[in-house]
VOZA-200348 format. One record per residue (C-alpha): residue in one letter; x, y, z. Coordinates in pm, whole numbers. Example, Ala and Ser with C-alpha at 12.3 -4.5 7.8 and 13.67 -1.06 7.14 Angstrom:
# residues 2
['A' [1230 -450 780]];
['S' [1367 -106 714]];
***
This chain:
# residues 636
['X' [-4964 15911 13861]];
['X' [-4661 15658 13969]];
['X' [-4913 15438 14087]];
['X' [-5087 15413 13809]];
['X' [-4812 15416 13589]];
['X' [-4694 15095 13825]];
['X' [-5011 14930 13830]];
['X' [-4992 14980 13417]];
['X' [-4582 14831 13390]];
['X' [-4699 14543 13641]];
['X' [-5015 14464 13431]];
['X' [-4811 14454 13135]];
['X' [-4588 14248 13287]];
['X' [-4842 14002 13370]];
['X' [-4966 14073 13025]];
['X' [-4567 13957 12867]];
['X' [-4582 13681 13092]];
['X' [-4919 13521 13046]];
['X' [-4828 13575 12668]];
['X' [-4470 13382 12764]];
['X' [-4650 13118 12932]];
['X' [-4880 13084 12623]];
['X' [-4609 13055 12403]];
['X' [-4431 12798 12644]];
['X' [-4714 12598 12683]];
['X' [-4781 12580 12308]];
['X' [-4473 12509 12223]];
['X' [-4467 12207 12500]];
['X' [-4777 12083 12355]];
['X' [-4677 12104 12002]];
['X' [-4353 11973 12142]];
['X' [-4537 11684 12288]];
['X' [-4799 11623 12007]];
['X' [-4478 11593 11760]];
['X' [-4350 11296 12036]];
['X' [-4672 11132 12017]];
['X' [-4717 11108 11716]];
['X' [-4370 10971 11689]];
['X' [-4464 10685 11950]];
['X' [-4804 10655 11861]];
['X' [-4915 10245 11901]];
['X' [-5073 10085 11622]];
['X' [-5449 10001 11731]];
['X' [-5557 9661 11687]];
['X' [-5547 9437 11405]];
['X' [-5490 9589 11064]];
['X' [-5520 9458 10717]];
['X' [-5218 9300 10592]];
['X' [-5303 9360 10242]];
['X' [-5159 9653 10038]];
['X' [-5325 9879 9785]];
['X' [-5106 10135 9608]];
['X' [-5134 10357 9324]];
['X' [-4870 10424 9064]];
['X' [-4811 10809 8994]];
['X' [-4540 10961 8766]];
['X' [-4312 11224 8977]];
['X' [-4249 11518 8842]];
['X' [-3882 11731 8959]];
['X' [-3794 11978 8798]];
['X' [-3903 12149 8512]];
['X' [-3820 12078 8085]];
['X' [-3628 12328 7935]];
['X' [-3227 12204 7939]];
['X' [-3073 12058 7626]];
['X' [-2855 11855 7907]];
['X' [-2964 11728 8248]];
['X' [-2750 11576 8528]];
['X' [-2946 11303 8721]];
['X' [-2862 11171 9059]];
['X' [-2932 10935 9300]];
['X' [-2832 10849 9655]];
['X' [-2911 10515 9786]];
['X' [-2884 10324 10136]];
['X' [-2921 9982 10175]];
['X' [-2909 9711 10496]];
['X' [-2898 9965 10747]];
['X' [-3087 9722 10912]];
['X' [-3228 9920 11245]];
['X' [-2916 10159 11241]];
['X' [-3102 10541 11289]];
['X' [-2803 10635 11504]];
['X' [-2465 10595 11464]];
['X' [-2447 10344 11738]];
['X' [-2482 9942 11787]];
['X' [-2701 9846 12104]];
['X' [-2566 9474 12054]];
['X' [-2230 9617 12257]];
['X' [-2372 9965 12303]];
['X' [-2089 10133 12112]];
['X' [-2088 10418 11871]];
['X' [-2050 10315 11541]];
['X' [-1893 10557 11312]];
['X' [-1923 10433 10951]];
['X' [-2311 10357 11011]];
['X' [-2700 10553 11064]];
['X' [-2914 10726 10874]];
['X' [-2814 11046 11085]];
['X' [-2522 10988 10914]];
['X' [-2589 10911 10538]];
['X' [-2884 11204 10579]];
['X' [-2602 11482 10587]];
['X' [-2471 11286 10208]];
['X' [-2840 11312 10104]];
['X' [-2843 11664 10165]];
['X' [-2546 11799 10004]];
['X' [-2641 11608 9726]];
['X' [-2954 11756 9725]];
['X' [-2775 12116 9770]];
['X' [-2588 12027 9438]];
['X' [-2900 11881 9258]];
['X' [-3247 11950 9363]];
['X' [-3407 11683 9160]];
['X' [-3181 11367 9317]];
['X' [-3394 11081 9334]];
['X' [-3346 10872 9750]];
['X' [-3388 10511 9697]];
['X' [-3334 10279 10014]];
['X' [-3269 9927 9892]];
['X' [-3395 9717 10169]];
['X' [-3329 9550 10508]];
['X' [-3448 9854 10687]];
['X' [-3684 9779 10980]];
['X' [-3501 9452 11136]];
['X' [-3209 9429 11367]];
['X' [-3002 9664 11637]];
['X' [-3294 9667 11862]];
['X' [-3505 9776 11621]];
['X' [-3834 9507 11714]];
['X' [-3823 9706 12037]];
['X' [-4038 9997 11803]];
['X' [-4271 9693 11627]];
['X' [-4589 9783 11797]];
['X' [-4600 10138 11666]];
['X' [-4856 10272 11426]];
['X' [-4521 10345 11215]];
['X' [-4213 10196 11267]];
['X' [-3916 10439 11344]];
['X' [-3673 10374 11041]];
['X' [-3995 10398 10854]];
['X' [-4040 10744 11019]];
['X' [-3697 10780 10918]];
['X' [-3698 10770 10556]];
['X' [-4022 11032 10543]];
['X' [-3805 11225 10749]];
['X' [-3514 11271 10496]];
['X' [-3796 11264 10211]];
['X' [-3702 10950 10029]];
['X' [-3851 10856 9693]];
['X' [-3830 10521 9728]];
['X' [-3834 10180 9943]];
['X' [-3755 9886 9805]];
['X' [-3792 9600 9996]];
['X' [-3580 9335 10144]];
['X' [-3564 8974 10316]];
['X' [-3542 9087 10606]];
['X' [-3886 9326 10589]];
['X' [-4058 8976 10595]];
['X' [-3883 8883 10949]];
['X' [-4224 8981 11126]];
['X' [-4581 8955 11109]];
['X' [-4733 9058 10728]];
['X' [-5000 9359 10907]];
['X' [-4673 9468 11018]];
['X' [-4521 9528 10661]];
['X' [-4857 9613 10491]];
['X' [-4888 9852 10810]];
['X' [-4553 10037 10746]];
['X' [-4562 10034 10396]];
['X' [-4896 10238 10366]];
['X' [-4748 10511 10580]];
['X' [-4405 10483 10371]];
['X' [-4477 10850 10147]];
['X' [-4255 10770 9894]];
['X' [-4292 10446 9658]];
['X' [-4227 10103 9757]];
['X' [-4129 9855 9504]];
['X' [-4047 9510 9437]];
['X' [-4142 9392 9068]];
['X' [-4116 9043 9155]];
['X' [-4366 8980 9463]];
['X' [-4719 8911 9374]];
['X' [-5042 8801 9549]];
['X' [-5183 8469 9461]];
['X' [-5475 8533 9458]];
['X' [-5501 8717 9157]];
['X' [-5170 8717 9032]];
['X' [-5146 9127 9104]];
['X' [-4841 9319 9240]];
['X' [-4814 9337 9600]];
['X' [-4622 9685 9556]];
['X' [-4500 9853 9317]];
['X' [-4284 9687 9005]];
['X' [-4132 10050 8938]];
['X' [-4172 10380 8944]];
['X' [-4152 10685 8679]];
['X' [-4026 11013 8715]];
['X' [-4003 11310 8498]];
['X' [-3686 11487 8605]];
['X' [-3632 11787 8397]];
['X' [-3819 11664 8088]];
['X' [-3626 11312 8112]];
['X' [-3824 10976 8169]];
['X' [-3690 10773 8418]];
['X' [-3785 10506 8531]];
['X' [-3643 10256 8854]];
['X' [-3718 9916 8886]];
['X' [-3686 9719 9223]];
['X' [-3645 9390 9325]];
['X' [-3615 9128 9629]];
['X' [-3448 8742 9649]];
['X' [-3666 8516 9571]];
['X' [-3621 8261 9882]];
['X' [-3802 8414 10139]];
['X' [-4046 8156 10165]];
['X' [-3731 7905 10215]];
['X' [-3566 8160 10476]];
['X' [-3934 8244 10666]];
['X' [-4101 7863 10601]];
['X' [-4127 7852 11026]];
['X' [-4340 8169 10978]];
['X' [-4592 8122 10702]];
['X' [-4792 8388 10790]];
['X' [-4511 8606 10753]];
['X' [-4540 8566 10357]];
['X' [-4948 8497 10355]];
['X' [-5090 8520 9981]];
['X' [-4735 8606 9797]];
['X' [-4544 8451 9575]];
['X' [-4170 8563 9476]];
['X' [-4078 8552 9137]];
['X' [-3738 8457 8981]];
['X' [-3565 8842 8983]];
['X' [-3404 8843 8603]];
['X' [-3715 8711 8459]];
['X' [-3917 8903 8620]];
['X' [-3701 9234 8549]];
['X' [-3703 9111 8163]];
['X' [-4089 9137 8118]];
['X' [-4070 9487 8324]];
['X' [-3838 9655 8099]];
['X' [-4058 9521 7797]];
['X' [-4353 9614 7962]];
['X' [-4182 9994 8005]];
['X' [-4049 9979 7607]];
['X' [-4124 10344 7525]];
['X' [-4196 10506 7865]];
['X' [-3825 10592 7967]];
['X' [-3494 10732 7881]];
['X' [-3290 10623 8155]];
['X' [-3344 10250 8321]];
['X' [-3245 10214 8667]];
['X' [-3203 9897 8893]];
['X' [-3269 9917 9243]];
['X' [-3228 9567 9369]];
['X' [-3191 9377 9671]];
['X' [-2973 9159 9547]];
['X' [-2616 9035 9592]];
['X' [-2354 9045 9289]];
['X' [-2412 8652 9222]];
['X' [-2736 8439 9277]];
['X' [-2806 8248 9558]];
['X' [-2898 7835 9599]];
['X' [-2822 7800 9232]];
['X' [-3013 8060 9101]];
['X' [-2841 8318 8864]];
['X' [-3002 8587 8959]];
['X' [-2744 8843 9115]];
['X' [-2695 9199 8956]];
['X' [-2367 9061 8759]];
['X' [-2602 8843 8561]];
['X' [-2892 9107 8534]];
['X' [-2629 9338 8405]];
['X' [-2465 9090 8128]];
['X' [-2846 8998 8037]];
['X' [-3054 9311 8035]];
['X' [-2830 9574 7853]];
['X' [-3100 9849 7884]];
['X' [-3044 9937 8243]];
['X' [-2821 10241 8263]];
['X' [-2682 10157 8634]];
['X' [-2786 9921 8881]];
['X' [-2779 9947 9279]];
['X' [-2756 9598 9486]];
['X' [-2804 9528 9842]];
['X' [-2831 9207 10076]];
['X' [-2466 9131 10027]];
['X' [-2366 9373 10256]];
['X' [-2086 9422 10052]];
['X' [-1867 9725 9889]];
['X' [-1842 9778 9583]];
['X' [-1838 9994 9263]];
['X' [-1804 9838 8908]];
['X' [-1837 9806 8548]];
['X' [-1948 9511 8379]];
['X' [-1943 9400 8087]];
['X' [-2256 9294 7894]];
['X' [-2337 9050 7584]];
['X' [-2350 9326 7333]];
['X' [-2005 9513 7382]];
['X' [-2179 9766 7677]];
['X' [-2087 9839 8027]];
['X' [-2309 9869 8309]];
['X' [-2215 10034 8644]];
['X' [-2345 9761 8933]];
['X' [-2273 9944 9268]];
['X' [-2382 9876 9651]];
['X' [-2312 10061 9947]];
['X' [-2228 9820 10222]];
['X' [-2441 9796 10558]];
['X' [-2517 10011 10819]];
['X' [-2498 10293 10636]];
['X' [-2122 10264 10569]];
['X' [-2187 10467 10273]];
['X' [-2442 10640 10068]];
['X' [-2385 10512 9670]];
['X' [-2378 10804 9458]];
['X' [-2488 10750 9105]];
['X' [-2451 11008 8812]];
['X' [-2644 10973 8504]];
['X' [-2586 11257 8209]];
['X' [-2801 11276 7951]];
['X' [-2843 11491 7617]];
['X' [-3106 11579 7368]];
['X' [-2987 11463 6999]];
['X' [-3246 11498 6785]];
['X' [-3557 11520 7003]];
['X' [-3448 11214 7223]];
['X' [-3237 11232 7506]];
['X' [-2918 11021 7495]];
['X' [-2731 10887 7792]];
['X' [-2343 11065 7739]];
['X' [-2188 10914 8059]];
['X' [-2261 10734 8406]];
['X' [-2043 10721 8741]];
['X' [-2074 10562 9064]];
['X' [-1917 10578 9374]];
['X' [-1934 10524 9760]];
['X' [-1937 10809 9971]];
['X' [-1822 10684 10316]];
['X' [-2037 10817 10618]];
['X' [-1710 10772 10876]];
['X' [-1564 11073 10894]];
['X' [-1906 11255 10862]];
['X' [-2070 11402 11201]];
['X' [-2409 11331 11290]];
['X' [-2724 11568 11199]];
['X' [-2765 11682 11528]];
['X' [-3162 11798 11467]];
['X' [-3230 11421 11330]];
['X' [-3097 11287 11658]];
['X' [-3310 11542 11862]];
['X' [-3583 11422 11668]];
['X' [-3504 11062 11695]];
['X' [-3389 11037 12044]];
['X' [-3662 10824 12168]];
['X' [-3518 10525 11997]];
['X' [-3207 10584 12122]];
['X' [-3270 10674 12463]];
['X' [-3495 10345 12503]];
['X' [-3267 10131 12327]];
['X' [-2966 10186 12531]];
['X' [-3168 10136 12806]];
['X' [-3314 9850 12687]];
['X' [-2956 9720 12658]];
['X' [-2840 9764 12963]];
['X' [-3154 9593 13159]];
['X' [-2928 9366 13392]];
['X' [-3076 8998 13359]];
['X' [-2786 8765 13565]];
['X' [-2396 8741 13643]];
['X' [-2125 8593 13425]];
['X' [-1874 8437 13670]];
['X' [-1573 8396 13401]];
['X' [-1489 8469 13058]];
['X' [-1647 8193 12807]];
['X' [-1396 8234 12530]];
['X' [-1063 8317 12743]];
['X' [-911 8370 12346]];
['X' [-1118 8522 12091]];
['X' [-858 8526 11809]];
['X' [-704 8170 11831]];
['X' [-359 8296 11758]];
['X' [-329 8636 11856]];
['X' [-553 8600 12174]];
['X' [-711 8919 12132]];
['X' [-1096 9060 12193]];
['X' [-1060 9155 11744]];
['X' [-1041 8829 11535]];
['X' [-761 8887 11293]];
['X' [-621 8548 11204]];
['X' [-881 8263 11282]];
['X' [-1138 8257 11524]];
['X' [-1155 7984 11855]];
['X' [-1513 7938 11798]];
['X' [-1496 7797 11454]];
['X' [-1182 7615 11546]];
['X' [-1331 7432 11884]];
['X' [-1579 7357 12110]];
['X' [-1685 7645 12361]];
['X' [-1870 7715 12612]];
['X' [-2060 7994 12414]];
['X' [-2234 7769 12151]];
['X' [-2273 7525 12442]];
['X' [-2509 7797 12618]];
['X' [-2712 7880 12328]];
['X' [-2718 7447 12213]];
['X' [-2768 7421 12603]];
['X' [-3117 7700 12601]];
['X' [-3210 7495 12251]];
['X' [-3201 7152 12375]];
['X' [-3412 7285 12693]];
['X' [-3730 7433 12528]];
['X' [-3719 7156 12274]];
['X' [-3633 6864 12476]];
['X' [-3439 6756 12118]];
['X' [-3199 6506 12132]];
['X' [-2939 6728 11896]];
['X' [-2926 7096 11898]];
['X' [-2700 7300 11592]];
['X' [-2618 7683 11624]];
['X' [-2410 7917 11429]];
['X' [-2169 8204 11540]];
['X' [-2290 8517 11450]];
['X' [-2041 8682 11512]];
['X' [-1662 8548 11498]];
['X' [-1565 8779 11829]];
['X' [-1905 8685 12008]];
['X' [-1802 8613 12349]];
['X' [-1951 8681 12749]];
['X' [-1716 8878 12971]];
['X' [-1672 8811 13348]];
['X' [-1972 9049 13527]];
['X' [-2299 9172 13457]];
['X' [-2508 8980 13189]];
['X' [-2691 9259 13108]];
['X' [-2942 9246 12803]];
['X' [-2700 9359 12517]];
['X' [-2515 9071 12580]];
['X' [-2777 8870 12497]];
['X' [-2758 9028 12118]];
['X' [-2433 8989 12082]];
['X' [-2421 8682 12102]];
['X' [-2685 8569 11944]];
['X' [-2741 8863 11625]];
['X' [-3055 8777 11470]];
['X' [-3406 8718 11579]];
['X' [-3461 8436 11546]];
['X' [-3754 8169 11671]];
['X' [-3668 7806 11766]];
['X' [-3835 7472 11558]];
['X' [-3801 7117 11697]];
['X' [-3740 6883 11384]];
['X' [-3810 6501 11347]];
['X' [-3496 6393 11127]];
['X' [-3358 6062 11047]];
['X' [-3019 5973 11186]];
['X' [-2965 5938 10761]];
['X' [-3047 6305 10713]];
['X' [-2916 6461 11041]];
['X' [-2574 6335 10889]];
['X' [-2660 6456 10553]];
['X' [-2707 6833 10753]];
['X' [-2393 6772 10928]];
['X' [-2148 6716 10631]];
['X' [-2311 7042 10475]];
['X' [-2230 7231 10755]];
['X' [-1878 7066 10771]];
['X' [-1798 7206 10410]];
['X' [-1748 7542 10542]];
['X' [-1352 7385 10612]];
['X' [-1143 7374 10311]];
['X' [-964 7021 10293]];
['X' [-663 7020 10512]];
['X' [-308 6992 10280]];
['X' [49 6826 10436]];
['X' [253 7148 10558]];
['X' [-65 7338 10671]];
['X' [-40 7496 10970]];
['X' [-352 7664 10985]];
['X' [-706 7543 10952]];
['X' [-842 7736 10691]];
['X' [-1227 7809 10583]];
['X' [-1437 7784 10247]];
['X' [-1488 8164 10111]];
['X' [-1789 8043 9966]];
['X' [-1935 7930 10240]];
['X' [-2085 8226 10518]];
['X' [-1964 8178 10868]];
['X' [-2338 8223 10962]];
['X' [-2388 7889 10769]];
['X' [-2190 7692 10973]];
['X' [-2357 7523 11208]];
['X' [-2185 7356 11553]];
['X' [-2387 7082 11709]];
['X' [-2464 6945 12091]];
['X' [-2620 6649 12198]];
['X' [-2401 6428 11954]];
['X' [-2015 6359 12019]];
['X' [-1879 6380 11649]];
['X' [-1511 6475 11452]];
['X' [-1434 6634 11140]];
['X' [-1157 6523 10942]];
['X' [-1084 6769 10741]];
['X' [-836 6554 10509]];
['X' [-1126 6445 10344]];
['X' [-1295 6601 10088]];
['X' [-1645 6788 10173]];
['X' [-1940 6530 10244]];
['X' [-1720 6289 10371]];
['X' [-1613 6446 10688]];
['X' [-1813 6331 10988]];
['X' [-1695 6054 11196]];
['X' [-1737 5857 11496]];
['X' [-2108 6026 11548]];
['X' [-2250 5873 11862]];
['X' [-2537 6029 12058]];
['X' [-2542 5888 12412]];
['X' [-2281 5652 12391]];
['X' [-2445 5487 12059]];
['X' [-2354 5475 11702]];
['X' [-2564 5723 11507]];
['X' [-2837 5526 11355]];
['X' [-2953 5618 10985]];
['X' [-3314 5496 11041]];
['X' [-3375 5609 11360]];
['X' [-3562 5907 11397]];
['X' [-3383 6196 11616]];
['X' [-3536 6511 11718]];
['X' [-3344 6817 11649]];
['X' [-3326 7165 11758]];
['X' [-3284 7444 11500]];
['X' [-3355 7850 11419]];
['X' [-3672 7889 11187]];
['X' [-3378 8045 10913]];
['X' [-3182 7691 10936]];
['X' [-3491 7513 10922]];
['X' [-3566 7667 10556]];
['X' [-3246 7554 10479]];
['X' [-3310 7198 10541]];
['X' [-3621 7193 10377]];
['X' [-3420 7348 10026]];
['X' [-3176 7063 10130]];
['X' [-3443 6835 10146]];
['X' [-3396 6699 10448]];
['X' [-3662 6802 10662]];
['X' [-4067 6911 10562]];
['X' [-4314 7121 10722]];
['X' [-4473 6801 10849]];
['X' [-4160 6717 11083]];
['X' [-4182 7008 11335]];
['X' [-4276 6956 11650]];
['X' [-4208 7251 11837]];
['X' [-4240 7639 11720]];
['X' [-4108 7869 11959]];
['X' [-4316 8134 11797]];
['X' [-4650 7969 11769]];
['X' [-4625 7858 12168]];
['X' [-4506 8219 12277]];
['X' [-4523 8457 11966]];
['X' [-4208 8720 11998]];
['X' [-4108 8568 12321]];
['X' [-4033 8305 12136]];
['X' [-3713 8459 11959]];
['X' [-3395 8289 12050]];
['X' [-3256 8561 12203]];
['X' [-3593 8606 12446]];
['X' [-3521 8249 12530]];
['X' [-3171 8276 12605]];
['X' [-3257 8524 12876]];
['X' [-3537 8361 13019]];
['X' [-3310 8051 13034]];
['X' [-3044 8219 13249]];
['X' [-3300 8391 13465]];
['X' [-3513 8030 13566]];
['X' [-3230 7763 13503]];
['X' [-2910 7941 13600]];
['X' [-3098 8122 13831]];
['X' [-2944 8436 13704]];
['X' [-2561 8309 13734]];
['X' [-2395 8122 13438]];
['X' [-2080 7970 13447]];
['X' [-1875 7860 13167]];
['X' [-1921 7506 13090]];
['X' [-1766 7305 12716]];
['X' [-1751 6884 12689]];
['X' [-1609 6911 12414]];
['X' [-1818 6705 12238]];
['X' [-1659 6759 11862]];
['X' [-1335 6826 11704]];
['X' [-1136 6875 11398]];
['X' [-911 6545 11299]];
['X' [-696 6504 10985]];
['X' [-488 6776 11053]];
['X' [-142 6772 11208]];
['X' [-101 7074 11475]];
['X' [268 6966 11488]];
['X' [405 7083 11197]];
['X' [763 7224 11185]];
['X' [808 7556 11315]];
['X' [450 7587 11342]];
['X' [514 7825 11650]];
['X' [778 8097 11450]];
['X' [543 8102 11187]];
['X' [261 8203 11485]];
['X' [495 8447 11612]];
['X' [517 8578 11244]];
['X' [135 8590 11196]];
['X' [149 8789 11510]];
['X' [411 9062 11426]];
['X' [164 9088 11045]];
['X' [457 8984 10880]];
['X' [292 8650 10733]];
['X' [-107 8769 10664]];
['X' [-385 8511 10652]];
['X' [-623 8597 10347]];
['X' [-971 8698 10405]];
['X' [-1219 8760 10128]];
['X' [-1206 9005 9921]];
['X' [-1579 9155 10096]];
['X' [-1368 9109 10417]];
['X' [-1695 8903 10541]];
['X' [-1482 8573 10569]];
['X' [-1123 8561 10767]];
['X' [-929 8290 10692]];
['X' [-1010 8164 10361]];
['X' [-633 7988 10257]];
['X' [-398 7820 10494]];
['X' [-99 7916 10578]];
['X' [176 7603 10434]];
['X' [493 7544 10541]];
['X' [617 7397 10184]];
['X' [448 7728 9971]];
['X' [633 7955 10220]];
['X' [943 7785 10164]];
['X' [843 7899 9718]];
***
């Protein structure tokens, strides 16, 4: 009897077990099937062309005399998923989706119905191309994750191949919009203008939009843009809404778009605000700036134009009330506001789920590819000396060895005569050690491909004295060189290959003097080659300077993505430097027309030091340094 009753406990033992096992092993599999599916490699070439459907979304049922409705909306999180920058492989606490995703859902908590929009900028940057050759990109993944209603998209969506886009935008579940992108061909959309939702019995209706210049910002990449065309954004917008006349109560913008136009276009959200009174509130993007306002349109209204940073700094909160009177509903009032993400924690199940990308991104940045034998930029901050610029940054100021390196890896693959490059980043700098991958990023941000230009000597000064009118002119009793807020530091270009000064008493376009490239007196008719990113190069051809016919060399057509600029600086150090780089500057430009010895130009130093004197940045905080510091206004 005991051995039967111990032969029975043992086979149900075996019987729990097996059943354990089962359980274990389907939950591994299902486990492993959900991973898969998250890293799951796009097969072969897919169609680059784009077929969606417009459906009206029903939330919520009719029934309420009054409705609330809300909207959260991200913009230029550009590759952050995580809270956490693989450029310097640092957490990042006002930035990721993991972040902004706990906003969504307490709004959601609060109101059911509230419409996600993400405004753009989404798939590109923070090691984000590392994810390109999956059937669906991660921060696509991403926004079906957290259920989002809408994509709108943004320059930077256009940085890669078009199968890519039409790729992730077909497995996108929401809508993706852009009224103002159409295919040639037949003049059709190439998404969505807008989309319509009934929310409670209210029409709504959301209208997105993208700058118009991408052709000038990807013209090295054609095929990046293949059969589009991109409309001018407030005409465009002014034929939707009539187009809509009758199918909504409540107008909303969701635009990629800064507050003011770009390259003398007028068509920022300000403007569409002042000229199309019907939307109720507007959210912009691609500034990457913070903000949350009323303006003031041509008929005595007011239209809330609001954008949440980058990163995911914040989720922008908008609040729309509306109320039947007389049949129709009525808008009675409209907020907006930022909700900041930095003092939010994480959703802990989003990073479970996401932790591929992180895992292989931080490894991915810390792939060790040479040696750094001394610091390139032994003083970041010019005056204060310190890693954080604060007062004016050394790289703007002077020749370094940093934008020598990246001229140096530009004038190699494109055996130019005359290299330009930007900083990126104002406290972009190599540290005495390992050069390890990351590094690469951070000092050179973007990914960008390499062109070899024919120019004449005439128009390679032409480029120069645009790029010098990021200095404002130079006053008697300055003591500090001071920059043009209009001008982005990412637009100011720092060339090699040419020994040149700026005299910054002159006014902008007369600056550059004493050019001479090897020994001899720039020559206007002479034709130089000249090595620029593919983004720079569409700025030339806007300035007119430079056409499609006088490239040479295309990093991207001879390599594809190996091409990128940051792919190159790597391989550089690897079979030039043979893995060790060593600081090197000549020198080869610098600022004249500006007297470094005015009086007690060292207390006043020692005062910008202590923060009792402050050096003005703009008021997005993107530009330090915008008004010099002078002796005789102190004195006032």
């Amino acid at each position: 009897m005991i051995k039967k009753r111990m032969l029975g406990f043992v086979a149900a033992l075996i019987f729990v077990f097996s059943l354990t096992a089962c359980v274990e092993t389907n939950l591994s599999a299902r486990s492993t099937e959900k991973n898969s599916a998250r890293t799951a490699k796009a097969r072969g070439k897919q169609s680059d062309e784009v077929k969606l459907t417009h459906k009206i979304i029903q939330k919520g049922q009719p029934g309420a005399d009054a409705v609330t409705l809300t909207f959260g909306v991200t913009g230029d999180v550009h590759g952050r998923l995580y809270a956490y920058d693989y450029a310097v492989c640092e957490e990042t606490p006002a930035a990721g989706f993991v972040k902004t995703y706990v906003l969504a859902q307490e709004l959601r908590a609060q109101n059911p119905n509230t419409v996600l929009i993400d405004v753009g900028d989404t798939v590109q940057d923070n090691s984000a191309d590392l994810f390109n050759d999956l059937d669906t990109h991660p921060m696509i993944q991403a926004l079906n994750y957290m259920n989002y209603d809408i994509w709108v998209l943004g320059n930077h969506e256009f940085n890669f191949e078009k199968e890519f886009l039409a790729r992730n935008i077909r497995h996108f579940n929401g809508s993706v919009l852009s009224a103002n992108i159409k295919n040639t061909k037949d003049g059709s959309h190439f998404v969505l203008p807008y989309q319509l939702f009934d929310i409670e019995g209210v029409r709504v209706a959301v209208i997105g939009m993208v700058p118009p210049h991408i052709p000038m910002w990807e013209a090295a990449a054609p095929s990046h843009f293949k059969g589009l065309e991109f409309e001018d954004p407030i005409a465009v917008a002014r034929k939707t809404v009539d187009s809509l006349k009758g199918q909504y109560d409540v107008l909303i913008g969701a635009f990629h778009l800064g507050r003011n136009g770009e390259y003398g276009t007028n068509s920022g959200v300000i403007e569409m605000a002042k000229q199309i009174p019907e939307f109720d509130l507007i959210f912009g993007g691609h500034e990457h700036a913070r903000y949350a306002t009323l303006i003031d349109g041509q008929n005595g209204d007011k239209t809330w134009i609001i954008e949440p940073g980058c990163y995911g700094w914040a989720l922008a909160v908008g609040e729309v009330q509306v109320k039947k009177d007389n049949g129709a509903w009525k808008v009675v009032s409209v907020k907006a506001e930022n909700r900041e993400t930095a003092k939010i924690a994480a959703d802990k199940a989003m990073e479970k789920e996401f932790g591929f990308v992180h895992d292989k991104s931080v490894a991915d940045a810390n792939l060790i590819v040479g040696k750094v034998t001394a610091d390139f930029i032994p003083r970041v901050d010019y005056i204060t000396g310190q890693d954080k610029v604060t007062t004016m940054p050394t790289i703007q100021l002077e020749d370094t060895a940093l934008i020598d390196l990246i001229n140096d890896v530009q004038l190699y693959y494109t055996k130019a005569d005359v290299a330009a490059a930007a900083a990126f980043r104002l406290d972009m700098n190599l540290r005495k050690g390992d050069f390890k991958k990351k590094d690469v990023a951070f000092i050179y941000k973007y990914s960008n491909t390499l062109m070899g230009v024919n120019m004449t000597g005439e128009n390679l000064l032409k480029y120069m004295e645009w790029s010098a009118s990021y200095y404002n002119t130079a006053k008697k009793g300055d003591v500090t060189i001071s920059f043009n807020p209009n001008v982005r530091g990412y637009n100011y270009d720092m060339f090699e290959g040419i020994d040149y000064d700026i005299d910054i008493s002159k006014e902008a376009g007369n600056r550059i003097t004493n050019a001479k490239i090897k020994g001899q007196t720039l020559d206007p008719k002479k034709v130089y080659k000249v090595a620029v990113n593919n983004y720079r190069f569409g700025t030339l051809q806007s300035l007119k300077l430079a056409t499609p016919k006088d490239v040479y060399y295309d990093s991207y057509e001879v390599m594809q993505d190996a091409g990128r600029i940051r792919d190159l600086i790597g391989a550089y150090v690897k079979k030039v430097d043979k893995g060790v780089i060593t600081p090197k500057v000549n020198y080869n430009w610098k600022i004249i027309g500006f007297n470094p010895n005015v009086a007690e130009r060292d207390k006043i130093f020692d005062e910008i030091r202590a923060g009792t004197i402050m050096i003005p940045r703009s008021a997005d905080g993107r530009t330090p340094n915008i008004k010099s510091i002078n002796i005789y206004e102190l004195k006032k």
